[in-house]
N, C-alpha and C positions, 0 to 999 in steps of 0.2 A: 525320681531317679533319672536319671540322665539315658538318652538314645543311646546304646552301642550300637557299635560298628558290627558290618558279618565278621569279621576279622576278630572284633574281641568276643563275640557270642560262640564262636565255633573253639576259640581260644579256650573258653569257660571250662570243658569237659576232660577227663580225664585218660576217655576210649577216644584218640585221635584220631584211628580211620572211621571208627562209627560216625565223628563229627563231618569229617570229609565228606562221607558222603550226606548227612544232611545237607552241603555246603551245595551240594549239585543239586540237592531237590528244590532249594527256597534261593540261598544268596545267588549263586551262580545265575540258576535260569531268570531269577528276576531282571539279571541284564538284559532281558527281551522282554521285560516288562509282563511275563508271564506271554503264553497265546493270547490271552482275548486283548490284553493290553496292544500287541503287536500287530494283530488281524483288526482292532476294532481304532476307533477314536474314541479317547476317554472324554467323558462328562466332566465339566467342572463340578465339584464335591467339596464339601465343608473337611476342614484337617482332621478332627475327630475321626478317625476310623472307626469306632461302635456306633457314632451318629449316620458315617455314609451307610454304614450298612442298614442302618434302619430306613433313612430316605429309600435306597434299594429295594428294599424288601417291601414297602408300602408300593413304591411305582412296580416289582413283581407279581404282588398279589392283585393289585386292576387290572392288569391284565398278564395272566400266566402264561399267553402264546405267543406272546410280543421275546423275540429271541436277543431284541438289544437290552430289553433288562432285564432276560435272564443273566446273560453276560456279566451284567454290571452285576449282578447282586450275587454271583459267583465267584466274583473278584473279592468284594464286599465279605463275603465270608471267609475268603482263604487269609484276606488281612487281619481279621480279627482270631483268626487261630480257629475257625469253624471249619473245620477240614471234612470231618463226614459228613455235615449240612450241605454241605457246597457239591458235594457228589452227590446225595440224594435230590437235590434240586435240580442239577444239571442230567442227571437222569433222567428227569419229568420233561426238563426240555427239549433232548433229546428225543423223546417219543412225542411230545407236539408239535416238533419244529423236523420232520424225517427227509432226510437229505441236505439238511444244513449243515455243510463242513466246519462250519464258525463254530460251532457248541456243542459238535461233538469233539473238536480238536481243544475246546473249553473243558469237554469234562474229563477227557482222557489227561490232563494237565490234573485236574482235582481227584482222582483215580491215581495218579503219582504222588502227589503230594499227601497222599492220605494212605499209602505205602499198597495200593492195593496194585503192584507191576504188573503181573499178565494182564488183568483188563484193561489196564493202562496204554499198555503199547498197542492190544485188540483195537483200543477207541482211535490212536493217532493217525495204526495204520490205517484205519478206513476214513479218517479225516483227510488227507491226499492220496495221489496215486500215482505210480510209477511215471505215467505219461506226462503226471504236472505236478511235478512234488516241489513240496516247501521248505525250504531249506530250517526255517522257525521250528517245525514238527518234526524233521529230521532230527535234530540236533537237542530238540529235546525228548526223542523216543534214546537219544544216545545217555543221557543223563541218567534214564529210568532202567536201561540196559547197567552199567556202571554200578548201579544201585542192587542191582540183582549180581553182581560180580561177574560178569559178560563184558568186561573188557575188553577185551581184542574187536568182538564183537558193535559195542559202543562205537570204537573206534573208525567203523567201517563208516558209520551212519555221519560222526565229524569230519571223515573224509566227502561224502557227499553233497554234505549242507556247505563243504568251503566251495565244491567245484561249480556249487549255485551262488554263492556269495565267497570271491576269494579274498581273505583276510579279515572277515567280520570277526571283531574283538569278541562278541559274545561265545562264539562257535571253538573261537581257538583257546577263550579260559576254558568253557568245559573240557577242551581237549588238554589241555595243560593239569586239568584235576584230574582226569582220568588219566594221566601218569604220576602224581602223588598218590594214589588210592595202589598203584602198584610199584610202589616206593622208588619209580624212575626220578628224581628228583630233577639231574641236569636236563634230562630232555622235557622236563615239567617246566626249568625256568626258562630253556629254548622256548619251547612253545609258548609262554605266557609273556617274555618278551617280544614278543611280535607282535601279541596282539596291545601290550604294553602301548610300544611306538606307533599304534592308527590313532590318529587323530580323534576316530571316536568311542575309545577307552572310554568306559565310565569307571567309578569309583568301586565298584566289586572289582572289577579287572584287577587295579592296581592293589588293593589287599589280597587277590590271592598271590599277585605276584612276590607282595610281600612276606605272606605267609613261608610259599617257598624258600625264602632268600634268609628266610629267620630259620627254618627249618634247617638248612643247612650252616647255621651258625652265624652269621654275616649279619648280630643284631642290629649295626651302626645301620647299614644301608637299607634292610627293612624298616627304620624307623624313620630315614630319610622318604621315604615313599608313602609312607602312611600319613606322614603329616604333611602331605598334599589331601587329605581330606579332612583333619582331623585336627584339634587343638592340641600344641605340644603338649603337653601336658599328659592328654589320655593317649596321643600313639607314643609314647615313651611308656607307657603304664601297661598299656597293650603288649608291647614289644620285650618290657620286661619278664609280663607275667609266662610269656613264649620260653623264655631262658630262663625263666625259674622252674617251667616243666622239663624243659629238656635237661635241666644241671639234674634236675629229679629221677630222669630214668636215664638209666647208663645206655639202653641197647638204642635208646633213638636216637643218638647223635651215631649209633655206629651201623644201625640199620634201614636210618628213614624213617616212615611212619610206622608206627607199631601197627600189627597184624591182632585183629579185635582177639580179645580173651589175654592177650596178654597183660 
C-alpha cells in the first residue's frame, strides 16, 4: 500500500475536529521533527522503521543510562506506533538521567502523544523555564493545550515561541490549526499563509494549508498545493475525497469544522 500523506490520513475519518486534533499531536508537531529530533542530532538509521527501533532498543538495553539512546529508542517507538512503550521507557530515563532537560522535554512529547495531557504539560513545563525558554517546547506544550480544548490558552504559548523565533513555519501551522479546531477558518488560512511564504515551509505546512483552503471549498487551489508534494494523481484523489465529505454533510460547508458528536 502506498505512503499517505497527513493530509490524506487525517482526511480518512469521518469526526473532523477529533482528526484535527490528532493532526496537532503527530503531523503538525512532526514539523519540528518531534523534541528529541529538534534538541538532538539524529543517527543515521536503516528506512525500516521496526528495524531502527530494534537497532535502538539493543544499543538502549547496553546501556539504559546512556540518555542519547534513550532518546533514539524513544523516537524509535513513537514511529512504529509504540506510544505507551515509549513513555514507559522514557520514564526510566528520566529517573536515571535527573536534571536532563533533553528526556524529560522527550517524554513529556510521548506523555502527548500517548494522550496522557496533564503530565504532559507537568514534564514540558519543567523541561525549560521562564528565564530560558524554548520556543520547540513552548509551542508544543501549545499543541497538547489545544488538544485538551484550551484554545485561547494554547494560543498564548504560540504567541511566545514566535516572540523567540518570529515566523518559524512550524509554530505558525500549529497556530493556524488551532483556529481550524475553532472553526476560524479565514484567520486559519491567514495564519498558515505566512508560514506558507518562509522559505522554510516543509510539506505539513503546506497540506494543512491546503486542508484549510479545501475546507472552505476552493478544491482547484487546494490541489494546486498538494501537488507540490505529491503525485497528481493522489493530491487529486486527496482533494477529491475532501469534497466528497463536505458535499456529504450539509452543516460543514456552512459551519467549518464540525464540532465532535455531531
Amino acid at each position: 500500500m502506498r505512503q499517505l500523506s497527513c493530509l490524506a490520513r487525517f482526511l480518512a475519518s469521518a469526526a473532523l475536529t477529533t482528526v484535527l486534533a490528532t493532526a496537532l499531536a503527530g503531523c503538525q508537531t512532526a514539523g519540528m521533527s518531534g523534541i528529541t529530533g529538534a534538541l538532538n542530532a539524529r543517527a543515521e538509521a536503516p528506512a525500516d522503521p521496526s528495524r531502527t527501533a530494534e537497532i535502538a532498543g539493543e544499543r538502549y538495553r547496553a546501556n539504559p543510562k546512556d540518555p542519547g539512546a534513550a532518546l533514539a529508542y524513544g523516537q524509535a517507538l513513537r514511529a512504529i506506533g509504540q506510544r505507551a512503550q515509549a513513555v514507559a521507557m522514557l520514564e526510566r530515563a528520566t529517573l536515571a538521567n535527573p536534571g536532563n532537560k533533553t528526556v524529560l522535554a522527550a517524554y513529556g512529547r510521548a506523555l502527548a502523544d500517548n494522550g496522557n495531557f496533564s503530565a504532559a504539560l507537568d514534564a514540558l513545563s519543567n523541561a525549560h523555564s521562564p528565564d530560558n525558554p524554548d520556543w520547540r517546547l513552548l509551542s508544543v506544550q501549545g499543541t497538547v493545550l489545544d488538544q485538551m480544548g484550551r484554545n485561547e490558552e494554547a494560543r498564548r504559548y504560540y504567541a511566545s515561541a514566535l516572540r523567540l523565533a518570529p515566523g518559524e513555519p512550524s509554530v505558525l501551522s500549529n497556530l493556524g490549526m488551532s483556529y481550524v479546531l475553532t472553526k476560524d477558518l479565514p484567520k486559519a488560512e491567514d495564519t498558515l499563509r505566512q508560514a506558507y511564504a518562509s522559505g522554510r515551509a516543509d510539506p505539513r505546512v503546506r497540506q494543512n494549508l491546503a486542508l484549510v483552503i479545501g475546507l472552505q471549498g476552493r478544491f482547484a487551489e487546494a490541489e494546486s498545493i498538494v501537488r507540490a508534494d505529491l503525485p497528481a494523481d493522489e493530491a487529486a484523489a486527496n482533494v477529491a475525497y475532501l469534497k466528497q465529505m463536505l458535499d456529504g454533510k450539509g452543516d460543514a460547508r456552512r459551519g467549518g469544522v464540525l464540532a465532535s458528536g455531531e
